[in-house]
C-alpha positions as CSV (number, residue, x, y, z in Angstrom):
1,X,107.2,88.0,113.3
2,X,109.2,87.0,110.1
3,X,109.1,87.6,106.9
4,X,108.7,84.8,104.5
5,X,108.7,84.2,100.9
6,X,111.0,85.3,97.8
7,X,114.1,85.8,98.8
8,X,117.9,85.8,96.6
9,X,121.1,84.3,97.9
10,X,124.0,85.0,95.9
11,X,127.4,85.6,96.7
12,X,127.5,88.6,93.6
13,X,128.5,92.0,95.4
14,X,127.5,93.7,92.6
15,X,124.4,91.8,92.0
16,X,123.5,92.5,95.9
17,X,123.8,96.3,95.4
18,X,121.8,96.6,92.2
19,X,119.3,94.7,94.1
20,X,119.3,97.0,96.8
21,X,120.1,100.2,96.1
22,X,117.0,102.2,96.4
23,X,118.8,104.4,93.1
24,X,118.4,101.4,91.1
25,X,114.5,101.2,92.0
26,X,114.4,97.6,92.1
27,X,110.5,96.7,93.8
28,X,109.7,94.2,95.8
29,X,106.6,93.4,96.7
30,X,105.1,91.6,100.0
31,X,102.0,90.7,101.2
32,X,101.0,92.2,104.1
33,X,98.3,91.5,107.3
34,X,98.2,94.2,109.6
35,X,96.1,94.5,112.7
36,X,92.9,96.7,112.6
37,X,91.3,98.6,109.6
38,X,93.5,100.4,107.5
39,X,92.2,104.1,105.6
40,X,92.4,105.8,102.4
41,X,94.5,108.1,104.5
42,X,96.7,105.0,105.4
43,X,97.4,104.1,101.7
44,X,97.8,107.9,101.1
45,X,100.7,108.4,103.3
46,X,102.6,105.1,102.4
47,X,102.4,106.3,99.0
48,X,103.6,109.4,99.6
49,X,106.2,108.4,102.0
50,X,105.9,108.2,105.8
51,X,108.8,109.2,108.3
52,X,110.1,106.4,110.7
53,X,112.2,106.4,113.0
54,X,111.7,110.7,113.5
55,X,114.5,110.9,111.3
56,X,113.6,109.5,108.1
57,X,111.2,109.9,105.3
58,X,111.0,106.4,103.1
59,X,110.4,106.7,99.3
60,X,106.8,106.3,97.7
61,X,105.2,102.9,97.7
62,X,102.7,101.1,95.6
63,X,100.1,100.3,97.7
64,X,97.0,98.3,97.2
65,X,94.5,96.8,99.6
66,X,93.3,92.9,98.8
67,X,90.8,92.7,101.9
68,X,89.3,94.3,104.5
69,X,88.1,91.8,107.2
70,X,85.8,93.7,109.8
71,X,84.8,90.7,111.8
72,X,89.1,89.7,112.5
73,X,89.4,93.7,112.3
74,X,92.4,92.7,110.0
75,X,93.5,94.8,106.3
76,X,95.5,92.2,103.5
77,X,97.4,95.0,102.0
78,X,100.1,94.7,98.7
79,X,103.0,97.2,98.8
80,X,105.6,97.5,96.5
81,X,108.7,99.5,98.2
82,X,112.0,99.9,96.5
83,X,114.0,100.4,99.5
84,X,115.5,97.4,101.5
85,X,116.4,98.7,105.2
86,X,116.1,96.3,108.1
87,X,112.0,95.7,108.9
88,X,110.8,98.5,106.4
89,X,107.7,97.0,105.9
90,X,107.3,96.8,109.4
91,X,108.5,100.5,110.3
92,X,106.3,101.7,107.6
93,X,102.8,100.2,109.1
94,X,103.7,100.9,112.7
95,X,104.5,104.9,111.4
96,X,100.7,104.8,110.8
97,X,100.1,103.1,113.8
98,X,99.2,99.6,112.8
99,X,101.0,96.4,113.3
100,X,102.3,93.6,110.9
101,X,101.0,90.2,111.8
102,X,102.2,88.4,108.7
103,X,104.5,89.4,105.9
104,X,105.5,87.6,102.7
105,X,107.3,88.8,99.8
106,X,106.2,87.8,96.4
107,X,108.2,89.5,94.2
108,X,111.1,90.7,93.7
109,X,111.5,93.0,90.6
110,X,109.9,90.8,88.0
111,X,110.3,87.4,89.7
112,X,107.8,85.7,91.9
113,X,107.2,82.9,94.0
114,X,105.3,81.2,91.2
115,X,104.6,77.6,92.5
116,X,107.5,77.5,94.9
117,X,106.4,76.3,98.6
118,X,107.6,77.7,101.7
119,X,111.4,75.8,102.0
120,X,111.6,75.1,98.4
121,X,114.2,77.1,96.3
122,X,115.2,76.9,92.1
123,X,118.2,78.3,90.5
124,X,117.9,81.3,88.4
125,X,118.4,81.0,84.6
126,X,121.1,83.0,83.1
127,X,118.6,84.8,81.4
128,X,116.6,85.8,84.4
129,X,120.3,87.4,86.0
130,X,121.0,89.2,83.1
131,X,117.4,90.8,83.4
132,X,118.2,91.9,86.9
133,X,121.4,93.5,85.8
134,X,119.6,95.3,82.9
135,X,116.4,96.6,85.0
């Protein structure tokens, strides 16, 4: 499983670590599909943090659920994280024992997808990389 959707290439070092520094609490969002029926109690603990890896307790997330569909016993979930480690979203589901089928991020601090299709890319506007630096 990959993750698609908003992503930033850039060759800025200090762009990068602003990005991705959980200090600098820059969100990105994703849309997630996760196997079976997630619970209150689900959201609950991602918001409050959950501990992957038994050695690790990730930072609060912004949760929301979109859609619960009984009959494909599948959750559409939004979560906003601010931390960037490899598969978070992933390790984050699976520590409340559910499984990411599809994962696409779409945002990233204040910037979305907006009309862009999957292999399409634009250039951001100086104005929009000067916000990123100020956030």
């Amino acid at each position: 499983m990959y993750t698609s959707g908003a992503l930033i290439l850039t060759n800025d070092g200090e762009l990068v670590n602003k990005l991705t520094h959980p200090k600098n609490e820059i969100y990105k969002t994703y849309n997630v599909t996760v196997a079976g029926i997630v619970t209150e109690q689900d959201i609950e603990n991602l918001k409050s943090g959950v501990e992957i890896d038994n050695s690790y307790i990730t930072k609060p997330a912004k949760v929301k659920i979109l859609k619960i569909d009984k009959e494909k016993n599948a959750t559409f979930i939004s979560i906003s994280i601010i931390e960037g480690r490899n598969h978070i979203v992933k390790r984050l589901f699976e520590s409340i024992g559910l499984l990411v089928d599809k994962l696409t991020r779409t945002h990233y601090d204040f910037l979305d997808l907006g009309n862009l299709k999957s292999g399409e890319y634009r250039v951001l506007s100086i104005k929009e990389v000067k916000k990123l630096y100020r956030n």
